[in-house]
N, C-alpha and C positions, 0 to 999 in steps of 0.2 A: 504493500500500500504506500509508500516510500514516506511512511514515516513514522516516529518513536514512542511508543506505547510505556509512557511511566506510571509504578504502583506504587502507592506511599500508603501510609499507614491512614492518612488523612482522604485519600481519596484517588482517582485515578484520571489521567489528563494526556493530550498525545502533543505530538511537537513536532517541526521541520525538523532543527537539530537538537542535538543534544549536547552540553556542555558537561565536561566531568570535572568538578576545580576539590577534589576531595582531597588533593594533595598526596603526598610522598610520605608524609612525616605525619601521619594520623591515628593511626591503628595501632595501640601498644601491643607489642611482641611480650609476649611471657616467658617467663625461664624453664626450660622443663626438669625440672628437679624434686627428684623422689619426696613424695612426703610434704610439695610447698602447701596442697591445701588441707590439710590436719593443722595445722598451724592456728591454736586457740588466741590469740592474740588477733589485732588488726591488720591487715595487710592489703595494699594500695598500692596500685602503678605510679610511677611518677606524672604520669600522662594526664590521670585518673585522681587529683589530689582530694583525700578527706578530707575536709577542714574541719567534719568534727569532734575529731582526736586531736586531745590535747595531748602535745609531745612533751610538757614541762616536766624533766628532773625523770623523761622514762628510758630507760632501755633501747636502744633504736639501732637496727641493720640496714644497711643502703647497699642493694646489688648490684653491681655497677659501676664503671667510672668514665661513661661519657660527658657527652656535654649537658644532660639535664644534670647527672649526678654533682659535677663542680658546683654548680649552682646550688644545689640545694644541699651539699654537706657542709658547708661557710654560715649557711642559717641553720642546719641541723643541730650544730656543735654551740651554737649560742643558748640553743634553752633544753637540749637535752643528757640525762645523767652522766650515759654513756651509749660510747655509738661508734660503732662498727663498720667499717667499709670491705666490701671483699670486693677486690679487683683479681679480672682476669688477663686482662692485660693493661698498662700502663699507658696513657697518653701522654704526646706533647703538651704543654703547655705553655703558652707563653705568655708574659704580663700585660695586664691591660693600662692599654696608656694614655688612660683620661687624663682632664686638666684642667683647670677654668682659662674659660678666654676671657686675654685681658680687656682692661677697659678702651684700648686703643681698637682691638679687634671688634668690640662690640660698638664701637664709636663708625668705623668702615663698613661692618655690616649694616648697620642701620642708616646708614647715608650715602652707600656707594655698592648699591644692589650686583656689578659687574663683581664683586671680593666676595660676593654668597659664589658665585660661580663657579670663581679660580680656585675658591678652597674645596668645592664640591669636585669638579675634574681633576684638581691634583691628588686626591681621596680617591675617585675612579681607577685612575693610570697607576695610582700607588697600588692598586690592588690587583690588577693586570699583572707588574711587574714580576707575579708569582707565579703567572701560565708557564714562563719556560722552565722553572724549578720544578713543575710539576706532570707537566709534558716532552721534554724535551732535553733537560740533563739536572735530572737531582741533586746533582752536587751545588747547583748556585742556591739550593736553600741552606748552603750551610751557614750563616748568618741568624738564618731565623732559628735555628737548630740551636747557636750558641744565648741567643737569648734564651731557649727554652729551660737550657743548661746552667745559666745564669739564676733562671728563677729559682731551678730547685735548690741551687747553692745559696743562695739571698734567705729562704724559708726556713729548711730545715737544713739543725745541723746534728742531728745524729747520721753514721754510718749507713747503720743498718736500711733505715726509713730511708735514704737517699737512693740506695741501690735498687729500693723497690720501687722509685718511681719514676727512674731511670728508664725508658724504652730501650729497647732492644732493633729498634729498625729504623727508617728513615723517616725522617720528619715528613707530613705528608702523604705518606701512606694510610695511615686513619684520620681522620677528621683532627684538623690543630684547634687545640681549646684556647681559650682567652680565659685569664684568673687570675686575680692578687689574691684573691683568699684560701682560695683552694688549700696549697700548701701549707699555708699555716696554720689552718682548721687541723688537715691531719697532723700536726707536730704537736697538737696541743695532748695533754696530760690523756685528758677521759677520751681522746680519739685514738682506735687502734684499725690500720689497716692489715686485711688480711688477704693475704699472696695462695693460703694452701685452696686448694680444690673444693667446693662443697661436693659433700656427700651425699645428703639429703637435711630434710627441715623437719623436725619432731613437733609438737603441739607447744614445747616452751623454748626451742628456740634452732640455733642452727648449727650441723653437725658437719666438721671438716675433713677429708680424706686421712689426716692424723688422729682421728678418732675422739677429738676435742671438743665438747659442745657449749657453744657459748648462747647464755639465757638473752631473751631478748623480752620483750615486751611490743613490738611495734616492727611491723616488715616493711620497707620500701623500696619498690623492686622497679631500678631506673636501668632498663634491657633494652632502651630501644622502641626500633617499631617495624612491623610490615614494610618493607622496601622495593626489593627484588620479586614479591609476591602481593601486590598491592589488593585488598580485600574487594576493593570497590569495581576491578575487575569479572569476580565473580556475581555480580548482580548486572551485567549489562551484555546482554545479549544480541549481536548481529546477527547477520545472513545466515538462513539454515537455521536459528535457533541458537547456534553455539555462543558460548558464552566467552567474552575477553579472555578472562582466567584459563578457558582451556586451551586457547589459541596459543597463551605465553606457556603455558607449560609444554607444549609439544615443540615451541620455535623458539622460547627464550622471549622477555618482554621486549618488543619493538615497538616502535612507531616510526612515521615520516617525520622527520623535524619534532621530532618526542610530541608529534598534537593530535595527528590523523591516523587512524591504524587499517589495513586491507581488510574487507570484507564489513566492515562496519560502516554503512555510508549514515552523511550528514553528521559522525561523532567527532568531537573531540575533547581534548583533553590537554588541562594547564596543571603544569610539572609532571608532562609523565617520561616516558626511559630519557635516560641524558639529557637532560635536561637540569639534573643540580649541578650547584658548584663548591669548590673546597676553598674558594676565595673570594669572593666578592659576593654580593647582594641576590637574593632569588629575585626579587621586585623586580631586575631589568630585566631578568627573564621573563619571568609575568608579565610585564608590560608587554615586552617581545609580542609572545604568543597570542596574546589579544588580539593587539594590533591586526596579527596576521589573522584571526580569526572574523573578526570583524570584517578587513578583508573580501574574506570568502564566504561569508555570509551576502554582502555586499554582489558580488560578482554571482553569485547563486541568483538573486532577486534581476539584477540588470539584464541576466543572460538567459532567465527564466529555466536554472536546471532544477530539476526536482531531487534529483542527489547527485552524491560527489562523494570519491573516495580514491585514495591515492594507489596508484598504479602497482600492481605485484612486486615489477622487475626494480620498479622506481625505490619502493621502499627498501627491497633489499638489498638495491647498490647502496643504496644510504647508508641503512644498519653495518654494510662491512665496509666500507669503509671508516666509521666509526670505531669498529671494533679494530681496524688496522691501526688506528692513531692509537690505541689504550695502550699497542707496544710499545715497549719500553719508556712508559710513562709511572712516575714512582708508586699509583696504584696498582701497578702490576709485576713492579718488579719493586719496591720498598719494602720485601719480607715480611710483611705481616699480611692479616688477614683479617677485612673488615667489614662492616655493613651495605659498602659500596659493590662487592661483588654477590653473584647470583651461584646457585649451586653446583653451574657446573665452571664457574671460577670467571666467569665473564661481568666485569664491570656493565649492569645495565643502566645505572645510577646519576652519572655523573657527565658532564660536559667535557672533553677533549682539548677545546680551542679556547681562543677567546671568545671574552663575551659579547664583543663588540662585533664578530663574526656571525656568531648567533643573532645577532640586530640584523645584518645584514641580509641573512638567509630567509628571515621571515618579514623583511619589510614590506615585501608586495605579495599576494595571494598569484602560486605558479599554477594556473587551471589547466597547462599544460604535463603536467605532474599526475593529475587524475583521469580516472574514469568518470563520467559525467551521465547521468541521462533528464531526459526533461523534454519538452515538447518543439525546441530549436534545435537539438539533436535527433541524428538517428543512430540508434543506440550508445556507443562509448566512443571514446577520444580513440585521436589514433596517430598519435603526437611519436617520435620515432626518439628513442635514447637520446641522440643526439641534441634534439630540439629541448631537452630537459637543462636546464640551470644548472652548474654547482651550485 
């Protein structure tokens, strides 16, 4: 009928297109460890926060030590007894480096709108200057590396707690965190991070592959989320019936320009494969894709097609050459292993280039890129490789 049939709880409604903006970073991932839900005490995703559990003067474990958990073991450690970190592996970090602007700077920006600009584009291009560290030869992050090195030295000064938050791989490889606090939450007296293995989690607290059970009162469990498997995949169903979800599980998650996917016409999708970044802003992204979305919304109405969906061969020269740029980019080769890759070790996650490349590829809606049908067509495009845009 060419077009999208949505069920909500509240009612049911059809549509030309369909937008999916459910994001990347939504659906908390849980830990699978024996015994987490026996666990008689409270227990909360970080995603999922209880507000109403009082943390004062309780017992508290935090799983995890990505970028929610920095955040919130700096406030954990202010009003709780004791508290526990178990990390499975150790992140960069590096200091954050706020400041107030002086009164000359706030004097320019409020009278000389062109200095909001230059200090916005030198903040862009500064954060640019990370794509070759991260695509193209790891070693020029070693700068940011010795800051990260710097901070754990400035923080803590025991031995032991230093080596344990020490990585072991290259900066870059997992997501680089931002923290002044972080570190010296964990240095403090009632914070103890722990390195051994969980085993499993008993009704009073949690048990470590040394056979060590530390009581807890309070579980917070900061794992993450759905990424490489994004949930909202499995309720949205194209051509034939099959659903997103199944599609990426037989092919690996793809998309054209991470927005339009084959066999789905009139869908798209803001943040979906490569489309994050390990440096700069999602917002330009999102604006990006919009843009281009609007676009093709736009060119659907002027051109009177009744759907559109990007071309088989179209999408899958895209997808590999994508996945040729992930070689030898420090996600794939920085030794560790992180939430950026998919199970069968394929970065589906992340952006390759610049982001200023990405503006560029989606600034105008490529109609030559799809298949089209609608009533100024007979039947689909027929537009030859050639004719297709980098």
């Amino acid at each position: 009928a060419q077009h999208w049939r949505v069920s909500t709880d509240a009612g049911d409604l059809t549509a030309t297109t369909l937008v999916s903006g459910a994001g990347g970073l939504s659906e908390p991932r849980l830990p699978d460890i024996e015994g987490i839900g026996s666990f008689a005490g409270r227990t909360f995703h970080s995603a999922r926060w209880d507000d109403s559990v009082d943390l004062t003067g309780k017992r508290v474990a935090v799983i995890g030590t990505g970028a929610s958990a920095i955040q919130i073991v700096p406030e954990l450690a202010k009003v709780a007894g004791h508290l526990d970190v178990y990390q499975r592996t150790a992140p960069w970090v590096i200091p954050r480096n706020d400041r107030r602007y002086t009164a000359v700077e706030r004097f320019a920006f409020r009278h000389l709108p062109g200095i909001q600009r230059l200090y916005r584009t030198a903040i862009y291009w500064g954060r640019e200057c990370y794509v070759p560290a991260f695509t193209k030869e790891p070693r020029l992050a070693a700068p940011a590396q010795a800051l990260a090195q710097a901070n754990i030295a400035r923080s803590i000064k025991d031995p032991e707690l230093k080596a344990k938050v020490t990585p072991d791989y290259r900066i870059g490889c997992k997501r680089i965190l931002i923290s002044n606090a972080y570190y010296p939450a964990l240095a403090s007296d009632h914070v103890e991070l722990v390195t051994d293995r969980i085993a499993r989690v008993t009704p009073t607290g949690v048990v470590t592959a040394d056979g060590n059970e530390r009581e807890i009162d309070v579980l917070v469990v900061a794992t993450g989320f759905h990424t490489t498997d994004q949930p909202i995949s499995h309720r949205i169903h194209g051509r034939g019936g099959r659903s997103l979800g199944e599609t990426w599980a037989r092919n690996g998650m793809a998309a054209y320009k991470g927005t339009t996917v084959h066999g789905y016409p009139n869908f798209f999708q803001i943040v979906g494969p490569n489309v994050g970044l390990g440096h700069s802003s999602m917002v330009f992204m999102i604006e990006s894709q919009v843009a281009y979305i609007r676009d093709a919304i736009a060119t659907m109405r002027r051109d009177r097609y009744a759907a559109l969906e990007p071309r088989a061969d179209v999408q899958a020269r895209y997808n590999a050459d994508i996945q040729d740029r992930m070689e030898g980019t420090v996600w794939s080769e920085g030794g560790c292993a992180s939430w950026y890759l998919d199970d069968h070790g394929r970065n589906t996650t992340l952006w390759p280039r610049a982001t200023f490349t990405f503006r560029r590829q989606t600034s105008a809606f490529d109609v030559q890129a799809y298949d089209v049908e609608g009533p100024r067509t007979a039947g689909r495009s027929t537009a030859t490789p050639e004719e297709i845009p980098a």
